[in-house]
KOLPAMAR-495577 format. One record per residue (C-alpha): x, y, z; residue in one letter. Coordinates in steps of 0.05 Angstrom, whole numbers, padded with zeros to 5 digits. Each point is the difference from the previous one (the first is absolute). Example, Ala and Ser with C-alpha at 12.3 -4.5 7.8 and 13.67 -1.06 7.14 Angstrom:
site X=00246	Y=-00090	Z=00156	code=a
site X=00027	Y=00069	Z=-00013	code=s
END
This chain:
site X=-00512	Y=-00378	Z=00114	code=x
site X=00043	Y=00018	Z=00066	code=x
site X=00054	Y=00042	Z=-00016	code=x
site X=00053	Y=-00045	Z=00044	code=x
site X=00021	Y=-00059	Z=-00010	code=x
site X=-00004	Y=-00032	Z=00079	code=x
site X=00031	Y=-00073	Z=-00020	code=x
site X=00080	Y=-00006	Z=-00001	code=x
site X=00024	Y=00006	Z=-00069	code=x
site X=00076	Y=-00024	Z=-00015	code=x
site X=00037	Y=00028	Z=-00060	code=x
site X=00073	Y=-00007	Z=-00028	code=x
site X=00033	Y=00034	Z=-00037	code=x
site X=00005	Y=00038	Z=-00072	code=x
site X=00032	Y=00054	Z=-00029	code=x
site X=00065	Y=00026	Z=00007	code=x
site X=00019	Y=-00028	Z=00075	code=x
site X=00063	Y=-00039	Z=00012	code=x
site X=-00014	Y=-00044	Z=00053	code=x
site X=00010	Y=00021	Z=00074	code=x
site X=00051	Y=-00031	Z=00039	code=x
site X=-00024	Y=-00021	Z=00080	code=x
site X=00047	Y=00055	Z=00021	code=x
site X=-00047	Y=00048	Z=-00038	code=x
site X=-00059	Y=-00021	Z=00020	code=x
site X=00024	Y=00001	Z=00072	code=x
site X=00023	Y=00070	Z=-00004	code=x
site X=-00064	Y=00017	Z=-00024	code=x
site X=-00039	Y=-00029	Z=00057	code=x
site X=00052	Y=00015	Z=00043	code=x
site X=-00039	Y=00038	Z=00059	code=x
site X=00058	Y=00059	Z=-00007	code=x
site X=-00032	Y=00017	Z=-00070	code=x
site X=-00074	Y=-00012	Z=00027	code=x
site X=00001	Y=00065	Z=-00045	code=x
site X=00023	Y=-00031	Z=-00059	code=x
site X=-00053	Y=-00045	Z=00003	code=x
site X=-00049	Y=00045	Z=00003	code=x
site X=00026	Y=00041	Z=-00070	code=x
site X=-00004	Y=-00066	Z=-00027	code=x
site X=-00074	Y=-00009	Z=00023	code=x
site X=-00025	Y=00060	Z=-00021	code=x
site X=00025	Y=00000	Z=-00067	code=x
site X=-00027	Y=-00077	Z=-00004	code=x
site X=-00078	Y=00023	Z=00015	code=x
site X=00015	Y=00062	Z=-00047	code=x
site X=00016	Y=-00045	Z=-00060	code=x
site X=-00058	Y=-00052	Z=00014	code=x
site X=-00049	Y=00063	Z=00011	code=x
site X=00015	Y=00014	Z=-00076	code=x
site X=-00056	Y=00021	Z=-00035	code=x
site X=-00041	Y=00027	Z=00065	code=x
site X=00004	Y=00080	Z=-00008	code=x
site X=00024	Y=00030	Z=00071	code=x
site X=00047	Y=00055	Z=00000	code=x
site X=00004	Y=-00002	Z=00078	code=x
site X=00050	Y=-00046	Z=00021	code=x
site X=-00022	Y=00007	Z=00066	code=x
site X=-00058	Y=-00027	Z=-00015	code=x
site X=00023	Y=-00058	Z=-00038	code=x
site X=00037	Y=-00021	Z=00056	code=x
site X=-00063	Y=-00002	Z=00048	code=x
site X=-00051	Y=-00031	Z=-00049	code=x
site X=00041	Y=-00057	Z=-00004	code=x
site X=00041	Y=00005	Z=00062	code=x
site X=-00017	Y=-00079	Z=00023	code=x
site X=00039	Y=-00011	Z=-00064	code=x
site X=00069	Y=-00049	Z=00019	code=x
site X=00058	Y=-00026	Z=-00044	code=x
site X=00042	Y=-00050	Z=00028	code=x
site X=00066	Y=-00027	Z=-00045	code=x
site X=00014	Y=-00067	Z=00001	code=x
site X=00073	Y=-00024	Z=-00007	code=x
site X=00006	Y=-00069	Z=-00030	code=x
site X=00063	Y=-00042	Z=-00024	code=x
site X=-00025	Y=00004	Z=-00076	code=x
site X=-00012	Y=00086	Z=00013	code=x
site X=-00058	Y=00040	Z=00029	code=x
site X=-00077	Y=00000	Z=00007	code=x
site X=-00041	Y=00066	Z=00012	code=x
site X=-00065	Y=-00014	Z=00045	code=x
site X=-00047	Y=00048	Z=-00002	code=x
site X=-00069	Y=00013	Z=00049	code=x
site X=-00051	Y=00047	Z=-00011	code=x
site X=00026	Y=00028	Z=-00065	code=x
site X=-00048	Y=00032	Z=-00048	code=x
site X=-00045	Y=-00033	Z=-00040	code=x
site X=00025	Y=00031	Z=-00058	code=x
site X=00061	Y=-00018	Z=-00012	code=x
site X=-00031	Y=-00069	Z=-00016	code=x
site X=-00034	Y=-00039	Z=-00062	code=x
site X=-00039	Y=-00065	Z=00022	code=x
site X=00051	Y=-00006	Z=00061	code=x
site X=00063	Y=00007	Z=-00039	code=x
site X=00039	Y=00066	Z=00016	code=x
site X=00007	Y=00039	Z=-00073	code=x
site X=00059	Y=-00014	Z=-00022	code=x
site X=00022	Y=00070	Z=-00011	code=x
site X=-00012	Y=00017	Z=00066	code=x
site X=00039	Y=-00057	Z=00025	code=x
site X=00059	Y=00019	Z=-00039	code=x
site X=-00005	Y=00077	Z=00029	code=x
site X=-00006	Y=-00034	Z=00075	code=x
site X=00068	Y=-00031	Z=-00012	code=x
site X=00035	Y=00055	Z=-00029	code=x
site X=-00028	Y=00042	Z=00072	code=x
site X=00031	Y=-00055	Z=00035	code=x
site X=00073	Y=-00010	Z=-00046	code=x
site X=00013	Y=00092	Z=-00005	code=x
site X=-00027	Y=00008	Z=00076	code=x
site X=00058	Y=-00069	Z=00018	code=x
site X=00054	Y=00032	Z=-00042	code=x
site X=00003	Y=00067	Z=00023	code=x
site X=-00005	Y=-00002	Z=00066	code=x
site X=00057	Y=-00052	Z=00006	code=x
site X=00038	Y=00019	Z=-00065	code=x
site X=-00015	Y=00081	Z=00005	code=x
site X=-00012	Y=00018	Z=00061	code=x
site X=00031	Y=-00039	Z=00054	code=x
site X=00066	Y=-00032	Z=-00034	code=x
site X=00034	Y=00053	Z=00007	code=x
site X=00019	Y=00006	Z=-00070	code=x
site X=-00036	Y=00068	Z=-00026	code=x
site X=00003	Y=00061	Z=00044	code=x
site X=-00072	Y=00029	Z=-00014	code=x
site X=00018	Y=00076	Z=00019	code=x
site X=00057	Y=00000	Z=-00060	code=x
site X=-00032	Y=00016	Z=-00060	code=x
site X=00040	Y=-00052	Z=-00048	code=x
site X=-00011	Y=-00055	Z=00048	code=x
site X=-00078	Y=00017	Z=-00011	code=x
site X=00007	Y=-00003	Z=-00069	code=x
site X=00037	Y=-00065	Z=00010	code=x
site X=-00050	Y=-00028	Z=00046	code=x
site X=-00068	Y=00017	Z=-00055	code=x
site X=00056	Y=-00037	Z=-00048	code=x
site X=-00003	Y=-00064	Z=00037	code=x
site X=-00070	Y=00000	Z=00022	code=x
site X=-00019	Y=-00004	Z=-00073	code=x
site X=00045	Y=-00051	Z=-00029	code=x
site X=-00020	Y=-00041	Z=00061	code=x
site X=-00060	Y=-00001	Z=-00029	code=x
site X=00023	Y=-00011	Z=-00072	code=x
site X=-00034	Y=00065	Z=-00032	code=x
site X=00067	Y=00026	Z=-00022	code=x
site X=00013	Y=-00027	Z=-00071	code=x
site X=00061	Y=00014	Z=-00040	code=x
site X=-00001	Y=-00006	Z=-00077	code=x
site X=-00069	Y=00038	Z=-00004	code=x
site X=00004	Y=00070	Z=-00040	code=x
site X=-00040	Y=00060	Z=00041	code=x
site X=-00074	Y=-00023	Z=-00001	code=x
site X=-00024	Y=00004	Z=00069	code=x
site X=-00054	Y=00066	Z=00016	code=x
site X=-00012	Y=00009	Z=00069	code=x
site X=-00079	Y=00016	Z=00007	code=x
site X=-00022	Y=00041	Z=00056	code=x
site X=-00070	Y=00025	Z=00021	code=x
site X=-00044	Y=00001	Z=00051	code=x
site X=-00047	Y=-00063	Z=00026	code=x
site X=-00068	Y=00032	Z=00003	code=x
site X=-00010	Y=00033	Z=-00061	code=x
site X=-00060	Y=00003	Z=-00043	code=x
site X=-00015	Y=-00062	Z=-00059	code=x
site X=00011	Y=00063	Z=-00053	code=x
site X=00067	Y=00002	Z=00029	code=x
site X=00012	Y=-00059	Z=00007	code=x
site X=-00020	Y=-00020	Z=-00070	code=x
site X=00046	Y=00057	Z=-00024	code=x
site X=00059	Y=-00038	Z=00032	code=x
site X=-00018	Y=-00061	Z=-00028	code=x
site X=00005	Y=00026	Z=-00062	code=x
site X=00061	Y=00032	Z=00011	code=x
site X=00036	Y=-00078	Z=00023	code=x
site X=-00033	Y=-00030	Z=-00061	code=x
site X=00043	Y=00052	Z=-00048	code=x
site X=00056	Y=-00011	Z=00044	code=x
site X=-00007	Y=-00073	Z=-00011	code=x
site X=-00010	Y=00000	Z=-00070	code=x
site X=00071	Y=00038	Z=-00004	code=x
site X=00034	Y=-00064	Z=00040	code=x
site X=00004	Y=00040	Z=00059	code=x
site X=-00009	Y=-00030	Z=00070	code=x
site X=-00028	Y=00024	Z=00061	code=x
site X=00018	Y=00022	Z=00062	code=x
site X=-00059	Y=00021	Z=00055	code=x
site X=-00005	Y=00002	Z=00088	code=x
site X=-00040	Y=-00059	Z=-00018	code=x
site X=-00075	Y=00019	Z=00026	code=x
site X=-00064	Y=00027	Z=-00032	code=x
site X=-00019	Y=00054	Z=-00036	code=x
site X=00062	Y=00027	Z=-00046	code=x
site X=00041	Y=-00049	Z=00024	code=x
site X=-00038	Y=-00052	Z=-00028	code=x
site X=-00031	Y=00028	Z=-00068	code=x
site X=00073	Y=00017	Z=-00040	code=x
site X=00008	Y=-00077	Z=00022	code=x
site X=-00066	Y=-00031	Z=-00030	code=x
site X=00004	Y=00042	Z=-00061	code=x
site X=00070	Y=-00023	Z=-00012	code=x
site X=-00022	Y=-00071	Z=00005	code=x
site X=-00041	Y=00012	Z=-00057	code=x
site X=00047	Y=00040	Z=-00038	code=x
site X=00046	Y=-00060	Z=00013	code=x
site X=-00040	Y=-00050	Z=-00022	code=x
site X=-00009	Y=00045	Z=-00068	code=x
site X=00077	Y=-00006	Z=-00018	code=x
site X=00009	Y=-00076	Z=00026	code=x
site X=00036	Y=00024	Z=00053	code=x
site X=-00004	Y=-00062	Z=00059	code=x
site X=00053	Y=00020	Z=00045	code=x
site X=-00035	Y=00068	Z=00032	code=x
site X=00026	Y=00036	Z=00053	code=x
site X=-00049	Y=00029	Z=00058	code=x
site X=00048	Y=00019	Z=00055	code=x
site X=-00032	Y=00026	Z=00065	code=x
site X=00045	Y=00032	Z=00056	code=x
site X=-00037	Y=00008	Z=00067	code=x
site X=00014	Y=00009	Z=00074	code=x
site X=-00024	Y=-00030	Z=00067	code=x
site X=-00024	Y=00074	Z=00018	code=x
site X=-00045	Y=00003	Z=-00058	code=x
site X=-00022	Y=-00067	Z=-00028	code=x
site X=-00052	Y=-00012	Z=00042	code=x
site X=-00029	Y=00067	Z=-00035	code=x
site X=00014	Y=-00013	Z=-00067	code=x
site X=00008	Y=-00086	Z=-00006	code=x
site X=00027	Y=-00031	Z=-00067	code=x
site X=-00038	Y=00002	Z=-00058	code=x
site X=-00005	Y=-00074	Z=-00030	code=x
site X=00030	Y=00028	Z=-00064	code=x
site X=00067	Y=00012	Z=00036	code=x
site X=00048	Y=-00061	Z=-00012	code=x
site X=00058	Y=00025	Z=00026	code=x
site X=-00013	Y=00020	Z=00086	code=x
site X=00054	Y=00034	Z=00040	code=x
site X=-00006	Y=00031	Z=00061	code=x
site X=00060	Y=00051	Z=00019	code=x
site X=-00006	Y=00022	Z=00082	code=x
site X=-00012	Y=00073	Z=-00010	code=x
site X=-00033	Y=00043	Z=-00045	code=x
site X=00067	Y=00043	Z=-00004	code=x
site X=00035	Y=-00066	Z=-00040	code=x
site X=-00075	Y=-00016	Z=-00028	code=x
site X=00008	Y=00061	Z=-00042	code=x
site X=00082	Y=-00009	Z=-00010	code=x
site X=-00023	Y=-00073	Z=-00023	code=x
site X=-00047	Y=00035	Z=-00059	code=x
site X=00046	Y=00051	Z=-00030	code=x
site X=00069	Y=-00053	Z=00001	code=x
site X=-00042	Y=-00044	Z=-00031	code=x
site X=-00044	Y=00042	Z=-00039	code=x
site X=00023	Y=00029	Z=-00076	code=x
site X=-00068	Y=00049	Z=00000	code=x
site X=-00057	Y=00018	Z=00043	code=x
site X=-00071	Y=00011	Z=-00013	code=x
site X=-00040	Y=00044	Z=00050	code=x
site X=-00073	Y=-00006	Z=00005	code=x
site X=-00049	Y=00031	Z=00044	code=x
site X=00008	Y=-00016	Z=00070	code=x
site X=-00005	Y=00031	Z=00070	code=x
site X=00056	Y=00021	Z=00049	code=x
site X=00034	Y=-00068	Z=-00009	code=x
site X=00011	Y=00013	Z=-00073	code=x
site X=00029	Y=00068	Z=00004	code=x
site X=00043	Y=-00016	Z=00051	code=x
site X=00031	Y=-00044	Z=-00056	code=x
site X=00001	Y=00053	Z=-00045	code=x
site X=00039	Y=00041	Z=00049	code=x
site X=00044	Y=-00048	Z=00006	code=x
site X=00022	Y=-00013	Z=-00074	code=x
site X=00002	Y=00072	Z=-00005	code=x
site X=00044	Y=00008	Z=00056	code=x
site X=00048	Y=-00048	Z=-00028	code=x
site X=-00004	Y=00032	Z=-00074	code=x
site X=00014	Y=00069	Z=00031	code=x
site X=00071	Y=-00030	Z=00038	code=x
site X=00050	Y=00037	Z=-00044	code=x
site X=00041	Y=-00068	Z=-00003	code=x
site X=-00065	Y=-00015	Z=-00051	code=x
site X=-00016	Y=00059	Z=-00035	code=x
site X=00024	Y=-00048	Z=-00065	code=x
site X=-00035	Y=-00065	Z=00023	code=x
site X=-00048	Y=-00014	Z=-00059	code=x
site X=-00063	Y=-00031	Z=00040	code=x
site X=-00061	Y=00014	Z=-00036	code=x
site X=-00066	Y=00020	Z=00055	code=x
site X=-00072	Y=00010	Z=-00020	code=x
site X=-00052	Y=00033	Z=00032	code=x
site X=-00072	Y=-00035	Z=-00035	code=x
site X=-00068	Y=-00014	Z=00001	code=x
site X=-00070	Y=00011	Z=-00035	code=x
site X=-00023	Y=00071	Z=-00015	code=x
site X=-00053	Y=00003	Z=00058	code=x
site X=00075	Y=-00014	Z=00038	code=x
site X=00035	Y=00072	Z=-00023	code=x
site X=-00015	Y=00041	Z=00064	code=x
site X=00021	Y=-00050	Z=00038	code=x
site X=00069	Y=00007	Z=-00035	code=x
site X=-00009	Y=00074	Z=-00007	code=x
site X=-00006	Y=00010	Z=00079	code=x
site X=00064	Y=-00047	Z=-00002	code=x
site X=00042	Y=00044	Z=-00045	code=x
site X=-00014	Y=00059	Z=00033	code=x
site X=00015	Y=-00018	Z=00058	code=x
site X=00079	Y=-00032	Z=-00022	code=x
site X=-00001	Y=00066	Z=-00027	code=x
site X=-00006	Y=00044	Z=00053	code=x
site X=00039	Y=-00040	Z=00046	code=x
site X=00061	Y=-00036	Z=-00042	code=x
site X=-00002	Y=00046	Z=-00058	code=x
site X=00002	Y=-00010	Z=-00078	code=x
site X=00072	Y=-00042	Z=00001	code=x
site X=-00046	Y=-00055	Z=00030	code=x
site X=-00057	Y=00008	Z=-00052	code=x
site X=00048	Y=-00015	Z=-00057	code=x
site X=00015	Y=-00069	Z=00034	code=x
site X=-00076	Y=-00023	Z=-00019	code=x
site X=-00050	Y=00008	Z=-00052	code=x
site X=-00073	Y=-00009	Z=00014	code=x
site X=-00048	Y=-00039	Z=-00060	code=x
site X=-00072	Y=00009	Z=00016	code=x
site X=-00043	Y=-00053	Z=-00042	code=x
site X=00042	Y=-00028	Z=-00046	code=x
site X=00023	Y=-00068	Z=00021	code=x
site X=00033	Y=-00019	Z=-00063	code=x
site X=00043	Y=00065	Z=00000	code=x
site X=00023	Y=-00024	Z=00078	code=x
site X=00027	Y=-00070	Z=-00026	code=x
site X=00031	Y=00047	Z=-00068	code=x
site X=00043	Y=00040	Z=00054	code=x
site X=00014	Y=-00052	Z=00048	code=x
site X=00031	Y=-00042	Z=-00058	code=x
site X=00043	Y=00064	Z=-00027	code=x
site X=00024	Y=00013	Z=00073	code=x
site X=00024	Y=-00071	Z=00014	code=x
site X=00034	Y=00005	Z=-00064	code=x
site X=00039	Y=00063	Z=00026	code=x
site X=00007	Y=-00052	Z=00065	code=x
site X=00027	Y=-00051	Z=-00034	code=x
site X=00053	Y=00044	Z=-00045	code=x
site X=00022	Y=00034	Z=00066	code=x
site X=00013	Y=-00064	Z=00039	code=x
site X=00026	Y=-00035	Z=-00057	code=x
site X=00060	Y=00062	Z=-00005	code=x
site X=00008	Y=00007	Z=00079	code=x
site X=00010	Y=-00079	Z=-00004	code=x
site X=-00061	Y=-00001	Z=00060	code=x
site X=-00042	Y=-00059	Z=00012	code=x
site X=-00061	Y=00000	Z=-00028	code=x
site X=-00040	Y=-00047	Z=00050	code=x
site X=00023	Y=00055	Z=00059	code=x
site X=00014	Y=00072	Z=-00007	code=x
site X=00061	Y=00007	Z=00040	code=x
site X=00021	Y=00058	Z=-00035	code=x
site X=-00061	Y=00043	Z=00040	code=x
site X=00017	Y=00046	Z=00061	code=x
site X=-00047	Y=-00007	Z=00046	code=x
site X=00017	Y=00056	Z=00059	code=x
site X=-00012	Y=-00034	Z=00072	code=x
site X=-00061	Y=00037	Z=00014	code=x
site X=-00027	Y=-00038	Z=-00039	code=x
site X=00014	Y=-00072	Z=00027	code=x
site X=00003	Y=00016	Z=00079	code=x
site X=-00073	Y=-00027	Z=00022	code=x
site X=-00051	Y=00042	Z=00029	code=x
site X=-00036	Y=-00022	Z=00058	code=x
site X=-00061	Y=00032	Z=00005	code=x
site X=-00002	Y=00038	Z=00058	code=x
site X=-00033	Y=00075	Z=00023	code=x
site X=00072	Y=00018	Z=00021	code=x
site X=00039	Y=-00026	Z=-00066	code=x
site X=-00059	Y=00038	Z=-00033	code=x
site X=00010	Y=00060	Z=00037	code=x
site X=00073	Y=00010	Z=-00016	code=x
site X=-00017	Y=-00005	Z=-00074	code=x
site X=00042	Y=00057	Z=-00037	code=x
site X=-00053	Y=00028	Z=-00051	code=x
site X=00042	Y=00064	Z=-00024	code=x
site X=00013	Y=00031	Z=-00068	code=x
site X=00071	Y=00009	Z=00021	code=x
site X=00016	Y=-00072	Z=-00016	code=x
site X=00037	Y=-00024	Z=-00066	code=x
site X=-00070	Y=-00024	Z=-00037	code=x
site X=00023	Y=-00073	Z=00016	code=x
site X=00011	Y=00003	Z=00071	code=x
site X=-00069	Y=00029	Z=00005	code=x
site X=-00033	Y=-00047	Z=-00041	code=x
site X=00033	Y=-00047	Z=00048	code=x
site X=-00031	Y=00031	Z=00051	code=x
site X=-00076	Y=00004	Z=-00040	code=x
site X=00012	Y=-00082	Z=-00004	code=x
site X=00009	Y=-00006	Z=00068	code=x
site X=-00063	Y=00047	Z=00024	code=x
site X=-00042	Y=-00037	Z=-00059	code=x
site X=00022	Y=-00073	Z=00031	code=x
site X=-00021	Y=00021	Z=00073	code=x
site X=-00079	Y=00016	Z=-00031	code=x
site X=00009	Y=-00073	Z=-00037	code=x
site X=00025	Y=-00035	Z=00069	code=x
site X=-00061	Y=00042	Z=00039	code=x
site X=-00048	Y=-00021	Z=-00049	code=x
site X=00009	Y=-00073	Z=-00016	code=x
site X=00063	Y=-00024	Z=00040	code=x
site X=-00013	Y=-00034	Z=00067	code=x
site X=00045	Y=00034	Z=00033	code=x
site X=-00020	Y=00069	Z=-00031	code=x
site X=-00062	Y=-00006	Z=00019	code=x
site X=00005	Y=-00023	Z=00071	code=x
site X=00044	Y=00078	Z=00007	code=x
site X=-00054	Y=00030	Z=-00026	code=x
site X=-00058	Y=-00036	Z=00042	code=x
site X=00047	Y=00022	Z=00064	code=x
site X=00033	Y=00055	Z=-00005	code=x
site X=-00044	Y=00044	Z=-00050	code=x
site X=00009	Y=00024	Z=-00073	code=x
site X=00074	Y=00003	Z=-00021	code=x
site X=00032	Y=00075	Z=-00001	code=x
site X=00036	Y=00018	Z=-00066	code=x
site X=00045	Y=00069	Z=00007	code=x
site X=00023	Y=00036	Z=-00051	code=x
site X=00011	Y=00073	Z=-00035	code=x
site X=-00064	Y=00029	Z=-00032	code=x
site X=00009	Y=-00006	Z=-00070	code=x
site X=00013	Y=-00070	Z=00004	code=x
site X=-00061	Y=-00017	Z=00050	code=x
site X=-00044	Y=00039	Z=-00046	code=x
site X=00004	Y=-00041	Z=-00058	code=x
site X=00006	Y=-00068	Z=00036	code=x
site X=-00067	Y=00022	Z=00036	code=x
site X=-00034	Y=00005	Z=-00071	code=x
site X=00038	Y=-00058	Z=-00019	code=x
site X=-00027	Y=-00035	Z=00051	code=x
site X=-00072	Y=00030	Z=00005	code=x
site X=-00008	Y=-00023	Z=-00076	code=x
site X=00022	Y=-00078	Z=00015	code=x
site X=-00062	Y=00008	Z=00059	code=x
site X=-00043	Y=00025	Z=-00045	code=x
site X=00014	Y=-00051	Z=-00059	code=x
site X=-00011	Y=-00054	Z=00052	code=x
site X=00076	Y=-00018	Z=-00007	code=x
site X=00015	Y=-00016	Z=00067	code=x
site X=-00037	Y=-00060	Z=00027	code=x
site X=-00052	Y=-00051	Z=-00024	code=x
site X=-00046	Y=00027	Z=00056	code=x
site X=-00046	Y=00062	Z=-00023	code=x
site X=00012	Y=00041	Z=00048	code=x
site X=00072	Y=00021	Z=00017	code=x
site X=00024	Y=00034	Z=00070	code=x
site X=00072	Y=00026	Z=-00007	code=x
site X=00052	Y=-00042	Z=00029	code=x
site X=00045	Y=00069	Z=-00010	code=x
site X=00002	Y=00076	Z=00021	code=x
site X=00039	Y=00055	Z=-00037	code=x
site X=00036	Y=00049	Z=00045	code=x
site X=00044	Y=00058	Z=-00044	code=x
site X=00052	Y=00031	Z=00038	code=x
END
């Protein structure tokens, strides 16, 4: 079987998009936002290529770069028309439906927030509030934000190439979640993103419970890396990782951690971060470290190293289960509980945690280059939040060189990335780091060449 379809396939749409005025749809293909376009058909191929396990988006994007999407305006809405997509993403010549709802929701989040975010004029992206404010929109847009609902969702995070023990551990982890009515929230690929969802289906299905949730945030920068899962019902793709991550804890009550590579302790670092703001030292928001017992020195290299560098104030924010799935789900519920109590007194919504300071560091964007790498401040004289901030932002530079385009194409010209910093800080991220090579934690591909080099000042 060829793995792309040649013949022009037309789809319309489903899901959650409102239809597209011709103004829209001219903007879009407006040759000013050529650019635009281009987000738009990147993040297309990356949700049709779900299923086929790359974690290069570079070379996604040349495997299947003959691939062309063309959007039809008619008087009764729009058409899609697709050429030299993948095979894949078809059944007997009919797109899978779940696939054709995620396309739509690329096309209706990538629409709305470059017209409605970013160029109206309405949200002033280097003010923190206005960030906030802007993550707000994007996800009622896109009709995730439900009021009415008590604290149930648990954010999921984890890394996309981990082994089928591991994976089966976080399946079994989603299916006690599930069978306490919780929902759940993932980045919406493989691997740990997608077992908490299948076990919950099950877990679901157990208690009679038809109206699941399986929310999956994403970005253009890394979708094409890590494409949706077909479990995920709920797609939406916020432009940067920085409001990717401010997307999972405003709507997140709880996170799960499983084991993952650089990508997922960046995410740590960047709850942590937030927990350790003294505007949240009272925050109830319950984080768990987990996986199976062959799992623990994975975690163990993981605490060590938060406690060398942010101390033990930011090991009392998280607890770490090894093996015991049902005790996860036991926690999780008690925590959300504490959630729920504390919302429900500080008269906070409970679809969107407004009531979380999240320090700008945290939501400026990164762009992955040597220089911004370079002037990384990695010193022990920082307030344990600010350098956690500073961690996130070294951590998301390895992601970007490892599976982002962009990243990548740095790396491929100018040489590994340089990461500064005082000794006792580079010492432990070099283990750190070392360990996630070893474990085979970085890439799909056996053999790893570092996209990074550690220079102590």
């Amino acid at each position: 079987m060829n793995d792309i379809i040649t013949d022009s396939v037309q789809i319309t749409p489903l899901g959650t998009l409102e239809i597209l005025s011709k103004k829209e749809v001219n903007h879009l293909l407006d040759s000013a936002h050529s650019d635009l376009f281009q987000t738009f058909r990147k993040c297309a191929l990356a949700v049709l290529n779900s299923g086929n396990v790359v974690d290069d988006s570079k070379a996604v994007f040349e495997q299947y770069r003959d691939f062309v999407i063309h959007i039809r305006q008619q008087e009764r809405g729009i058409k899609l028309e697709l050429n030299n997509a993948p095979a894949s993403a078809f059944v007997d010549g009919h797109m899978i439906r779940g696939i054709q709802e995620h396309l739509f929701a690329v096309l209706r989040d990538i629409v709305y927030t470059n017209q409605q975010i970013i160029e109206s004029g309405t949200f002033d992206l280097n003010d923190s509030g206005d960030i906030t404010d802007a993550v707000f929109h994007i996800l009622r847009n896109a009709q995730v934000l439900i009021p009415q609902r008590p604290p149930d969702m648990v954010v999921c995070w984890g890394g996309h190439a981990i082994g089928s023990m591991e994976y089966g551990y976080s399946k079994e982890v989603g299916y006690e979640l599930g069978l306490r009515g919780l929902h759940i929230c993932t980045g919406c690929g493989p691997g740990a993103m997608k077992g908490p969802m299948k076990g919950a289906t099950i877990g679901h299905a157990k208690q009679r419970l038809y109206q699941g949730r399986y929310l999956g945030i994403s970005e253009p920068g890394i979708i094409a890396a890590e494409p949706p899962n077909p479990i995920v019902n709920s797609l939406v793709i916020m432009p940067d990782i920085e409001k990717r991550l401010e997307a999972f804890v405003r709507v997140g009550h709880g996170i799960v951690v499983f084991p993952g590579g650089v990508g997922t302790f960046e995410e740590i670092l960047y709850i942590l971060g937030i927990l350790l703001h003294p505007d949240n030292v009272d925050l109830p928001f319950p984080l768990i470290l987990t996986g199976p017992k062959d799992s623990s020195a994975y975690f163990e290299r993981i605490d060590a190293f938060l406690s060398a560098t942010l101390g033990d104030l930011a090991r009392e924010r998280y607890r770490v289960i090894i093996g015991d799935a049902a005790e996860v789900a036991k926690k999780m519920r008690h925590g959300l509980e504490k959630v729920r109590k504390y919302r429900h007194h500080t008269h906070d919504a409970y679809y969107f945690n407004w009531r979380m300071v999240i320090d700008p560091a945290f939501q400026q964007p990164l762009v992955p280059t040597h220089e911004a790498m370079a002037s990384l401040n990695l010193s022990p004289d920082l307030p344990p939040y600010e350098l956690a901030a500073q961690l996130r932002r070294a951590f998301s530079g390895i992601v970007a060189a490892n599976v982002k385009e962009k990243g990548i194409l740095a790396v491929e010209e100018k040489g590994p990335f340089e990461i500064r910093g005082d000794a006792c800080i580079l010492e432990p991220l070099e283990q750190l780091l070392a360990a996630f090579v070893s474990q085979k934690r970085m890439k799909l591909a056996d053999h790893y060449e570092p996209t990074y080099r550690l220079i102590s000042e």
